[in-house]
N, C-alpha and C positions, 0 to 999 in steps of 0.2 A: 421462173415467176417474174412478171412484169412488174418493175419497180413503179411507184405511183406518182404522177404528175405532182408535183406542189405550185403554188401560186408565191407569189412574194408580192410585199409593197415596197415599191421602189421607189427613188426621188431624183430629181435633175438637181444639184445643187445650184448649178446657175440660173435656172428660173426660181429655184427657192429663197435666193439672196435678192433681185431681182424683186420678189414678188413681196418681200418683206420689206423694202427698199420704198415699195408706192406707196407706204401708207405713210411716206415723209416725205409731204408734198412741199413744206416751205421753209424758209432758210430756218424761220425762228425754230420749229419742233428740230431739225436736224440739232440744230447749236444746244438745245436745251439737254438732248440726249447725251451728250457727251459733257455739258456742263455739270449735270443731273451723277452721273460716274464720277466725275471727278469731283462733287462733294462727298460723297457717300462712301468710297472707296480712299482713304487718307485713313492715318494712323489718328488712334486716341487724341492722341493729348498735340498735333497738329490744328489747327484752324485752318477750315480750306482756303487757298487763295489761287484765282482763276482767270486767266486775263485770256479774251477771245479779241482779236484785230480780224476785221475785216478787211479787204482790198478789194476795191472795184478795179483798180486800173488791173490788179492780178488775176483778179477773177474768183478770189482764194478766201478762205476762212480759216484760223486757226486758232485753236483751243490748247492753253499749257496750263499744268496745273501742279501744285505742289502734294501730291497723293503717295501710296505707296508704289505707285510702276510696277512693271510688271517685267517676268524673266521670259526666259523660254515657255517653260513649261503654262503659265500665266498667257502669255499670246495664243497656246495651242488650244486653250482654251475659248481666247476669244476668240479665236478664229473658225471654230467649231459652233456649228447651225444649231439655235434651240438647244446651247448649253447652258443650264443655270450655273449660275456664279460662284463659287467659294464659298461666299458670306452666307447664303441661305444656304446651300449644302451644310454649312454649320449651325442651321439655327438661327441666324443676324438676321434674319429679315431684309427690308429694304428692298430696290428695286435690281432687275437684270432676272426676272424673272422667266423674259422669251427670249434675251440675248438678241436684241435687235442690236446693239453697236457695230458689228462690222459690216451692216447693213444700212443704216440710215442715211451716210453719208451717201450712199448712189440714189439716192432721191433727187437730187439737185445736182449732182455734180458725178463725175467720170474718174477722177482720182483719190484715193484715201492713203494714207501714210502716216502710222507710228511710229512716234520715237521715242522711246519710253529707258528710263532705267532705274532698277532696283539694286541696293544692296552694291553696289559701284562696279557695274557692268552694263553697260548700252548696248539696248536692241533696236533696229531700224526694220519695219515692216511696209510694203506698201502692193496694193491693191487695187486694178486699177479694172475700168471698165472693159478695156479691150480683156482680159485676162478672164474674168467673166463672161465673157461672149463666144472666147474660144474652147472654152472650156469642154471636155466630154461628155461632162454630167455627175460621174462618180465624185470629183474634187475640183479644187479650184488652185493652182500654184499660184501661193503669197511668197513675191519676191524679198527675199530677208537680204536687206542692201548690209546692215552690219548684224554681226551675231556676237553675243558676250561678248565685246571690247571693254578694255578696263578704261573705266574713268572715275573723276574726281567728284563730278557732277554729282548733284543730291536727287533724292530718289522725287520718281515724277513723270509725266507722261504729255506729250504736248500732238495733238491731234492736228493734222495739216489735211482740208480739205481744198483741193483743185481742181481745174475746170470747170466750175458753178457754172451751169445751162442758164441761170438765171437772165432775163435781161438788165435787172440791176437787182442786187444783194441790199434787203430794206432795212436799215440797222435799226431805226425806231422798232419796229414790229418786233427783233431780237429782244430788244432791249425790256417793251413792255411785256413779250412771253415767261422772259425769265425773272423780273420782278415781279411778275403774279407769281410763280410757282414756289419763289425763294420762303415762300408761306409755310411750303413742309419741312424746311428743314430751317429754318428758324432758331431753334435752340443752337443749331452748329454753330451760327454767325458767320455764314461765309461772305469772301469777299469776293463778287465777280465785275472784272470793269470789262467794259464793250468798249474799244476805241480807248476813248478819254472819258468815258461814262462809267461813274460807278453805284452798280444796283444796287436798290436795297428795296424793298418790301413798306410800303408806305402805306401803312392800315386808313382808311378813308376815315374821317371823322366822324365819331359815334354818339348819338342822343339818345340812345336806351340799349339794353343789354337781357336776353336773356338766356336761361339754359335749361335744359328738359332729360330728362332721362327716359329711356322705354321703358311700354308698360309689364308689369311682373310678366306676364303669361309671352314677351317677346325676346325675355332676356337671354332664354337659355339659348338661342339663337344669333341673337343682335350683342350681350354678353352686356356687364355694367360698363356703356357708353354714355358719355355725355354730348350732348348738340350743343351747341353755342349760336345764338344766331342774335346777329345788330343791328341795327337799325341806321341807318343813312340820315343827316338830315336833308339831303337833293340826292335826284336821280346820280346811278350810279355808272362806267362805263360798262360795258357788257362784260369786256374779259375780268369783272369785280362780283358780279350778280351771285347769288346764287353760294352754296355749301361746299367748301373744300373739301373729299372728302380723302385721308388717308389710312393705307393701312400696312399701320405700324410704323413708326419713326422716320420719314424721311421716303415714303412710297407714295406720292399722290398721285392716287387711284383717278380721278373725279372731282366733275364738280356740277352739282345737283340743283335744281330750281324747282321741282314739285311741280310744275309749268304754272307757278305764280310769278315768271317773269314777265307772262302776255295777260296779268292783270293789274289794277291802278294800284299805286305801289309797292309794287313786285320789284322791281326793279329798283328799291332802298335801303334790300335785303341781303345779310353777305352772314358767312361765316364759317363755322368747321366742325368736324367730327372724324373722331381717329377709329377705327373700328377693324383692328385686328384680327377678327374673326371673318372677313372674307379672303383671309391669306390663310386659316387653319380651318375653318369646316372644310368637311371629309364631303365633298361632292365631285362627280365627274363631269360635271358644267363650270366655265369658267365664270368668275364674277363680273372681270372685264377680260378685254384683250388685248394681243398685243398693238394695234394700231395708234396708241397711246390718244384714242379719240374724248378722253376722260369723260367716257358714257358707261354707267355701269350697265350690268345685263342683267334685265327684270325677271329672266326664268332661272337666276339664281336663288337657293332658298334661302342665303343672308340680304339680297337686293331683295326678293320678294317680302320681305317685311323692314329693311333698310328703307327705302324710298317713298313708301305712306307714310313712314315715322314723319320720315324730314320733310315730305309734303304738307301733313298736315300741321304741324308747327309750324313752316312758312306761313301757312295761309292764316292759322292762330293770329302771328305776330301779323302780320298785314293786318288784318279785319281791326286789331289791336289798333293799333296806329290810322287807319283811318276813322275809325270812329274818333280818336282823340282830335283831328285834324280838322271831321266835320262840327265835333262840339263847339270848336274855337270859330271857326266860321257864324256861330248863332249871334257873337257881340257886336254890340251896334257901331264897331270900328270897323271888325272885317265885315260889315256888309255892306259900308259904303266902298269900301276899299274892291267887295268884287262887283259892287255896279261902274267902280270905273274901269276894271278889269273887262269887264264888258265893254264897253266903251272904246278901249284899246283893241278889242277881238273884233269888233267888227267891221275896225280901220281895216285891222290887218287881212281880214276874209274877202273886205272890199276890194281891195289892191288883187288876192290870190284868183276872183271872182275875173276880175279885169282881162289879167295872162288868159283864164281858161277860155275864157271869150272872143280874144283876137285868137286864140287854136281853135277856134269852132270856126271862126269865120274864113280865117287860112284854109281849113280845110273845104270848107263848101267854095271857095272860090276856085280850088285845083279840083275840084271834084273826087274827091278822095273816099273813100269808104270810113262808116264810123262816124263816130263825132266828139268834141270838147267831152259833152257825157260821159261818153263808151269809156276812155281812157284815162277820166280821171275821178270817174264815179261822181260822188256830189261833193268831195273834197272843201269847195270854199263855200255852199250857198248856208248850210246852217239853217234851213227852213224847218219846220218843224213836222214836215208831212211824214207821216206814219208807215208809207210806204216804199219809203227810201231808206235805207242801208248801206253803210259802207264796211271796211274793215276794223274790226275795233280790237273789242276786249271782252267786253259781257255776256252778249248771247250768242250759242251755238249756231253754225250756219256752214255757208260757201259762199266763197269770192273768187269774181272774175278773175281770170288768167293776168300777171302783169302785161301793161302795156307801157310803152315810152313814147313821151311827145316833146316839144319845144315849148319853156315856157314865154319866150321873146326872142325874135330875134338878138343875134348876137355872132358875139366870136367864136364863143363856144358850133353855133350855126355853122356859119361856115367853115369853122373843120371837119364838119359832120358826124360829128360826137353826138349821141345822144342825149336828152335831157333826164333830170331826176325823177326818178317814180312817184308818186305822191299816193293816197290811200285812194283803194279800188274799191268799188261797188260790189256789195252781196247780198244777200236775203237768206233769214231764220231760219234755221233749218235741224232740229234734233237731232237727228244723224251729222251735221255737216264734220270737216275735219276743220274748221277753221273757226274764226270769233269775228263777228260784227256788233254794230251795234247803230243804234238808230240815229238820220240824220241831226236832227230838231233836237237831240238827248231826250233824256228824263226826267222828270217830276217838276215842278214848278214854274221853275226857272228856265229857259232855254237856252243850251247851251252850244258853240259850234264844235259838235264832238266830231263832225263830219269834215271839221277844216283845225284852223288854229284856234287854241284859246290863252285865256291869259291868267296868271293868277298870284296873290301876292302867298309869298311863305316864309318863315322863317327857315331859313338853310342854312345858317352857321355865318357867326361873326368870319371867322376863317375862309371863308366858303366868297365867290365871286358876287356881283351886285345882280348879278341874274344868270338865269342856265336853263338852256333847253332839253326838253324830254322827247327824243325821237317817238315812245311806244304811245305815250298819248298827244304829241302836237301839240304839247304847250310849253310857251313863254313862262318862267317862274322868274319874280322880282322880290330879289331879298332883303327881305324887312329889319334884316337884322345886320345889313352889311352897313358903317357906321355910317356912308355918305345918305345913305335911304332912311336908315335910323333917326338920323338930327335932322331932316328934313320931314321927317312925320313928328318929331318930338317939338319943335319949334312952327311950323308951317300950318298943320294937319293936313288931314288926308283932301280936304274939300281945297285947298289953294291950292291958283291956279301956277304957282311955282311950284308946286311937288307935281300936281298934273303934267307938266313939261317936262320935269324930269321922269316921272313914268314912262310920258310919250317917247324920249330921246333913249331910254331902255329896251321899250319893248322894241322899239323899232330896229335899232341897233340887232339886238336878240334874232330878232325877225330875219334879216338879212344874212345873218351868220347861219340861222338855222338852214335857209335855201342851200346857201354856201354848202352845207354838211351833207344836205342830200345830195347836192354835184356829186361832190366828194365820193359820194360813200357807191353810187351809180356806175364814176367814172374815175377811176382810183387816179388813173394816168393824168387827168385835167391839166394843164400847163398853170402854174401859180399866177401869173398876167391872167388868164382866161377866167381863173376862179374868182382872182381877186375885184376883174370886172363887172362881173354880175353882182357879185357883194356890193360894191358902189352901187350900181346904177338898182339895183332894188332897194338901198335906203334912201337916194337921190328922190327915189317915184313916191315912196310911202313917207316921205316926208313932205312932201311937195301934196301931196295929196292931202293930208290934214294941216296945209300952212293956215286956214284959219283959225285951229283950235291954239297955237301959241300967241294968239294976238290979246 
């Protein structure tokens, strides 16, 4: 009798590590992963303490941390693909849930090496890319440089990452990754310094507060959760927007926006919710995964009703808060206050109007295909014709493909760097996947939604004398910052000494904000090349309205 074929699923371990490896594209997630174990992994009554040194000249990252370390048997573990942890095998919850660590680090980099000891015995482990590459398939040999040696050393794990592919290792972007995240495990108080930086978690400053539970018929699901969501008095930075979301002590899962980031004040919105039941309902879909992309996934059934929660309570508080914002605009301080606001928009659309002009005419003199139009949509004209659209916020549509142009010559020019994007051209569209909104705005007043605007607000005593809102393209001048304060308190809004000082704000503002979209365009910019278009665009906008300081 003929014995019967079987099938098997079999795995390559080196494209398995490898392939779990790309979903740590940047130095910061790599550092966070290991920073991330070495909070959560420490004895009780320990406070974590975590110092990661960078080296560009080495090339090198390392992470040492005061934890409980790990033995043999503890590495064989790590060192095994898609093994969960200890702590959840017991119930602890917390993160290591896909066992990315002996993976992350070949994201960026060709060497990893443990040196870890528990219990006063030192293991040295290391792992290197060539070793992966040769590999059969079935395993991968991790060279164990020491095995149980006895030492004095207190228990601990210090992570050496080598050979960063990087071109340069960006310690700010570490820095800001890991004080966002330091948000879930908050109660521990840990200590992590970068270099000579040391993180902490700096709540943005808050004008209102509130918090929401789900409704009866979602609990048995969603479980008694509380939301917390606050209120910003100014735009906030992106990696701040939006709901923390964890699940259970010390696992942040996520972090959620309802997509009221790509509405007008969405982006003043921040806060959190712990929800331990997408680590305990019993489904065979994952909630997230492991790419640490902190996106939850919507065809889970606790995200299937986790994510309207928190959408529609974002959008709650927004609607909340701008009504409150538009009430206070009816007094007859803030309306003269937004007709100079006006005033100041349409120096500044004048000036942006200027740039897109000499690129129209640069281009029809090369003969080039296209035009100022095509690539910058209606950006600076602020007209009120009905039939223009650009990218916005409010109504459903589609926008043109990005396009990149020069907004003046320069130095930036001649290294042939590209120039900053600016808002693209679209039109209304029910289906579309994207948000426009009309050149000329809406209702009474004309507004340049389709370029810069300007506007006064109170953002916090604490808060700078003005800040710019990349999502809407406006100038905000803080009414409440004390040199703007005493100069509307003694002056008023109508002297022509607060008007100068408005001018010499927005303008200032103005210029930084060009400044931001280099930036943000051209990450690499040389700091001389940035810092000269910052000048020479408050040189020109200032020069431009030198009659109104007279």
């Amino acid at each position: 009798m003929t014995a019967k074929a079987t099938l098997k699923v079999v795995s390559h371990v080196g494209r398995d590590v490898l392939q779990a490896a790309s979903s740590f594209k940047t130095e910061d997630a790599v550092v966070w992963e290991y920073v991330a174990n070495s909070i959560q992994y420490v004895d009780e009554s320990v406070r974590p303490a975590i110092a990661v040194t960078v080296s560009q000249k080495q090339k090198s990252i390392e992470i040492s941390d005061n934890g409980r370390g790990m033995n043999n048997e503890d590495l064989k573990r790590f060192f095994t693909m898609h093994a969960e942890n200890a702590d959840r095998l017991e119930g602890r919850g917390g993160r290591g849930k896909f066992g990315t660590g002996k993976s992350a680090a070949f994201g960026i980099a060709l060497k990893l090496t443990i040196d870890t000891c528990k219990d006063g015995f030192r293991n040295v482990a290391v792992l290197s890319r060539s070793l992966i590459d040769k590999s059969g398939g079935k395993e991968i040999p991790v060279h164990l440089a020491i095995r149980n040696e006895a030492t004095d050393r207190l228990n601990g794990t210090t992570v050496l990452i080598e050979d960063v592919q990087l071109p340069k290792i960006n310690v700010q972007t570490i820095i800001e990754y890991v004080e966002r995240h330091l948000l879930a495990f908050r109660v521990r108080q840990p200590e992590v310094v970068v270099n000579e930086h040391l993180c902490q978690f700096r709540e943005p400053q808050v004008v209102d507060s509130f918090q929401f539970t789900p409704p009866e018929q979602d609990r048995g699901v969603l479980g008694t959760i509380t939301l917390t969501i606050k209120v910003s008095p100014s735009p906030l930075p992106v990696k701040l927007v939006g709901i923390a979301v964890t699940a259970g002590a010390g696992n942040f899962v996520a972090i959620e926006t309802g997509g009221v980031d790509r509405k007008e004040l969405g982006n003043y919105l921040f806060g959190e919710v712990d929800v331990p039941s997408l680590e305990t309902y019993q489904s065979k879909i994952e909630p997230y995964d492991a790419t640490r992309s902190l996106q939850l996934n919507p065809q889970h059934p606790v995200c299937q009703r986790l994510i309207p929660f928190i959408g529609s309570k974002l959008e709650q508080v927004r609607q909340q808060r701008a009504k409150q914002i538009n009430e206070h605009k009816k007094t007859e301080q803030a309306r003269r206050l937004a007709a100079e606001a006006d005033k100041i928009a349409d120096i500044l659309n004048k000036d942006f109007q200027s740039m897109v002009g000499r690129l129209h005419d640069i281009k029809t003199v090369v003969s080039r295909a296209g035009s100022a139009h095509a690539v910058f949509g209606k950006a600076a004209t602020g007209d009120e014709s009905p039939e223009d659209w650009t990218a916005g916020t409010a109504t459903p549509g589609d926008v043109d493909p990005p396009g990149r142009a020069r907004l003046e010559p320069s130095t930036t020019e001649r290294k042939g760097r590209p120039a900053p994007e600016v808002p693209r051209r679209g039109s209304p569209s029910e289906g579309g996947t994207s948000a426009v909104d009309p050149v000329g705005g809406q209702g009474k007043r004309s507004r340049p939604r389709g370029g810069f605007s300007v506007e006064y607000r109170e953002l916090g005593e604490e808060e700078d004398r003005s800040k710019y809102d990349p999502t809407t393209l406006t100038i905000l001048i803080n009414l409440v910052h004390p040199a703007v304060r005493n100069a509307v308190r003694s002056l008023g809004v109508e002297d022509a000494n607060f008007r100068r000082m408005s001018y010499e704000i927005a303008f200032t503002e103005y210029s930084m904000a060009l400044g931001y979209e280099m930036a943000q365009r051209d990450p690499d910019i040389p700091a001389d090349d940035l810092l000269y278009e910052v000048r020479a665009t408050l040189n020109r906008v200032a020069a431009s309205a030198a009659a109104l300081y007279a």
